[in-house]
TINULO-97528 format. One record per residue (C-alpha): x negated, y, z. Coordinates in Angstrom, 2 decimals, decimal comma, always signed. Example, Ala and Ser with C-alpha at 12.3 -4.5 7.8 and 13.67 -1.06 7.14 Angstrom:
<pts>
[pt [-12,30; -4,50; +7,80]] [pt [-13,67; -1,06; +7,14]] 
</pts>
This chain:
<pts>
[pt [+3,19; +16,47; -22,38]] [pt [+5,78; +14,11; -20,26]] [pt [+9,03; +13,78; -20,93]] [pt [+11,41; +14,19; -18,06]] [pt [+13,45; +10,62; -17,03]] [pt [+16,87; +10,28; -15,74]] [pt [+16,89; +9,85; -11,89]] [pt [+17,20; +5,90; -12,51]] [pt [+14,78; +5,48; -15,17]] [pt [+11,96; +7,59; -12,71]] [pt [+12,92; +4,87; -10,31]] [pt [+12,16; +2,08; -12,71]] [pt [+9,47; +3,67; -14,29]] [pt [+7,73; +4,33; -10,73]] [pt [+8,41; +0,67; -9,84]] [pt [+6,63; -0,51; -12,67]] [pt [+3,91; +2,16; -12,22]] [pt [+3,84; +0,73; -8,52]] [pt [+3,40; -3,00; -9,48]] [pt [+0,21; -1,56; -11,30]] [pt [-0,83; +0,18; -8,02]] [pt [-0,08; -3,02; -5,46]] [pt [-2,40; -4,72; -8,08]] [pt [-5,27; -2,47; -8,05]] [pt [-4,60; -2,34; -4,29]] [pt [-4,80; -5,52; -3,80]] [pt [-7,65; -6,30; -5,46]] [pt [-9,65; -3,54; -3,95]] [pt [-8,68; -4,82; -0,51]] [pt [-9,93; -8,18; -1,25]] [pt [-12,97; -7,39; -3,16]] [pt [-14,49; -4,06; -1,49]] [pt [-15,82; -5,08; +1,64]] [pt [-17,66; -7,88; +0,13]] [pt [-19,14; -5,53; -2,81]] [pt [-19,86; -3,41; +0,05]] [pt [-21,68; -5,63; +1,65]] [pt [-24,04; -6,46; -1,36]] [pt [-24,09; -2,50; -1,23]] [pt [-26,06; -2,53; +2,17]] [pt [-22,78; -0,88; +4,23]] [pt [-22,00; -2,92; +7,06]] [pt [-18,07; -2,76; +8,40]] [pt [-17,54; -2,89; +11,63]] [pt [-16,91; -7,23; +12,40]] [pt [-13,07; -6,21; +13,44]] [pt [-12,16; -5,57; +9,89]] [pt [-13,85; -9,08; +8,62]] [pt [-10,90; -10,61; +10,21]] [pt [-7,98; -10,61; +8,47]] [pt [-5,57; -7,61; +9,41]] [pt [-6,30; -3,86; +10,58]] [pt [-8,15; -4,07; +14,14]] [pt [-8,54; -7,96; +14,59]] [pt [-7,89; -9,33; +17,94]] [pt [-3,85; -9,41; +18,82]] [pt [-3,38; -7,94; +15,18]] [pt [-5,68; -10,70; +13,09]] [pt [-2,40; -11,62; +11,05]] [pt [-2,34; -8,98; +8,21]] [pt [+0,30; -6,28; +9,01]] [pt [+2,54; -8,13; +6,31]] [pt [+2,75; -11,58; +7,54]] [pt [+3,19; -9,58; +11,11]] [pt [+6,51; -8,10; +9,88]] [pt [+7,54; -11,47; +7,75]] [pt [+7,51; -13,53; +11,16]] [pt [+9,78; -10,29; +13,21]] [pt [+11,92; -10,46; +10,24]] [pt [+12,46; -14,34; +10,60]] [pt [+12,13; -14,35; +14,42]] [pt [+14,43; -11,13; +15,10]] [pt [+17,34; -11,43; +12,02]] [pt [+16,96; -15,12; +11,16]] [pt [+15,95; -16,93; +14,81]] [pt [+13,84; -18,94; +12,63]] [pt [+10,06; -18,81; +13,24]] [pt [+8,17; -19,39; +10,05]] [pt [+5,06; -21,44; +9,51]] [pt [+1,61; -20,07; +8,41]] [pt [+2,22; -20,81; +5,03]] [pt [+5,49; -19,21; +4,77]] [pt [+4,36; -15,84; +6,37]] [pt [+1,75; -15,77; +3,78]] [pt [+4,36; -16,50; +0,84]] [pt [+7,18; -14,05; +2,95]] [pt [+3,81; -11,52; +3,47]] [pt [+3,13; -11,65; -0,03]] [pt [+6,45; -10,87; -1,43]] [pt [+6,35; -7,57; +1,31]] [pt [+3,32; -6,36; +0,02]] [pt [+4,96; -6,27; -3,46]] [pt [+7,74; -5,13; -2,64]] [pt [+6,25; -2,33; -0,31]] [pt [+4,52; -1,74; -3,55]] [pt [+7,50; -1,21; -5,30]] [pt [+9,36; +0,68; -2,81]] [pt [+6,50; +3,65; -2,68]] [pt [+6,55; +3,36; -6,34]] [pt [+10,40; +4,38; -6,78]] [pt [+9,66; +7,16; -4,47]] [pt [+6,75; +8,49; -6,44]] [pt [+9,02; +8,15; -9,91]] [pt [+11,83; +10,39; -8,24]] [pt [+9,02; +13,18; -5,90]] [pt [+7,13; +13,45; -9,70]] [pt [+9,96; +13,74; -11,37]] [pt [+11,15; +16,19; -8,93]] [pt [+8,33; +18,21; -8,18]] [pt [+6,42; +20,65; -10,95]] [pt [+2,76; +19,90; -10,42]] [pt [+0,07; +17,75; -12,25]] [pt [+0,56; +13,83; -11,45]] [pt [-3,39; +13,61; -10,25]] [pt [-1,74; +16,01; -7,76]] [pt [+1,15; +14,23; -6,55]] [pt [-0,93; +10,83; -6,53]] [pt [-2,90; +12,50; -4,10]] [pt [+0,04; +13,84; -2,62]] [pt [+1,54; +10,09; -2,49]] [pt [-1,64; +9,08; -0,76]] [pt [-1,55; +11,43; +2,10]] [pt [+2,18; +10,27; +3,06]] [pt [+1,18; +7,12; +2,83]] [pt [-1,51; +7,44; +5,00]] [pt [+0,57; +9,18; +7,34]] [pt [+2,92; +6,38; +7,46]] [pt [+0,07; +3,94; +7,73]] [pt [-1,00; +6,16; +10,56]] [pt [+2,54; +6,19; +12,69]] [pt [+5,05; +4,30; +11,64]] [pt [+3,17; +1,14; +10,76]] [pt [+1,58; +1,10; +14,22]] [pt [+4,71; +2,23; +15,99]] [pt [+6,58; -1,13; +14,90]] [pt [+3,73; -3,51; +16,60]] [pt [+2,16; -4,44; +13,28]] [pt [-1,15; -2,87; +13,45]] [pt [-3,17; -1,49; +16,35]] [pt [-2,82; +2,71; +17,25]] [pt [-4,84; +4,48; +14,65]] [pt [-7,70; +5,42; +17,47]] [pt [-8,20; +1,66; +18,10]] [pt [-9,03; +1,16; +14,71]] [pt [-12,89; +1,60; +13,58]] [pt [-13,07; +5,57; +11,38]] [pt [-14,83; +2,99; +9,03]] [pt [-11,78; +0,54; +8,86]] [pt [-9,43; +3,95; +8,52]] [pt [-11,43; +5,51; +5,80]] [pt [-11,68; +2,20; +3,41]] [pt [-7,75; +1,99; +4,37]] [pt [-6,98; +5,38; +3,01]] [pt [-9,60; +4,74; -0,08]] [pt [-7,26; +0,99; -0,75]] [pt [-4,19; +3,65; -0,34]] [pt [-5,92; +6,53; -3,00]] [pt [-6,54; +3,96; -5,46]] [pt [-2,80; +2,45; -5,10]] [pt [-2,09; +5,96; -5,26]] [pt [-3,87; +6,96; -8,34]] [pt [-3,52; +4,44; -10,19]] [pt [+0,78; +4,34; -9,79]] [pt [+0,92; +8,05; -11,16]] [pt [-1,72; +7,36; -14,06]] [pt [+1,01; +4,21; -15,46]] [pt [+3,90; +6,86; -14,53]] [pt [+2,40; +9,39; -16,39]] [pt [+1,55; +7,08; -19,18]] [pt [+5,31; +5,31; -19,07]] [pt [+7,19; +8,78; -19,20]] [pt [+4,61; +10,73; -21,76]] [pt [+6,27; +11,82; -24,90]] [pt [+6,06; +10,04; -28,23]] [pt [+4,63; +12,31; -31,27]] 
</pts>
């Protein structure tokens, strides 16, 4: 049985469930398509290039958005090294950010957390889908390989999954 938080504790409680998620996330993103490999599946060669789509978008969609930032706010163009360290701290933050919104939609919403992970995913995926795309940082979704989509949305279930499994484990009542 869960207990129900206080608006600001499902906040922090879904950020910390959401640094468990960006982990699991981000080791499935670097690990899958070489253990799918070994598995026999071959990925289309776009996606073994760092970023969604290769080509004008081989900079993952992070470091994209951590040289805009710099370029458009700051007039200061960062190095390689600093959009990786700048990209980095995005992705966790991202992380983060999706995991405060799950804390206050499943503390909000009546229905099983394997539910509103799944739930999570799907708007997620959306937003991968559209708004990602629409700010230049990865290619339209029908220029992207339905293999490079569908491991995308499997890195996004498991971020997904795994952030309302911790939540539900963080807010569950104490016998």
């Amino acid at each position: 049985m869960s207990g129900r938080p206080t608006p600001l504790g499902a906040i922090a409680k879904g950020m910390l469930a959401g640094i468990g998620g960006t982990l699991v996330l981000s080791l499935s993103m670097k690990e899958a398509p070489t253990l799918l490999r070994k598995a026999g599946v071959d990925l289309p060669s776009d996606t073994k290039k760092s970023g969604a789509g290769g080509g004008r978008h081989a900079a993952k969609p992070v470091e994209r958005l951590a040289g805009k930032i710099a370029n458009d706010l700051f007039d200061k163009p960062l190095t390689k090294d600093q959009k990786q360290v700048v990209g980095q701290a995005l992705h966790w933050a991202y992380g983060l950010g999706w995991g405060a919104f799950y804390g206050i939609m499943r503390s909000s919403l009546p229905l099983p957390g394997i539910m509103q992970g799944t739930l999570l995913a799907g708007i997620m995926g959306v937003t991968a889908a559209t708004i990602i795309p629409s700010m230049h940082l990865t290619p339209p979704i029908d220029e992207i390989p339905p293999e490079r989509t569908a491991l995308q949305q499997l890195y996004i279930l498991f971020y997904a999954w795994v952030t309302a499994l911790i939540f539900g484990l963080l807010t569950r009542k104490k016998n």
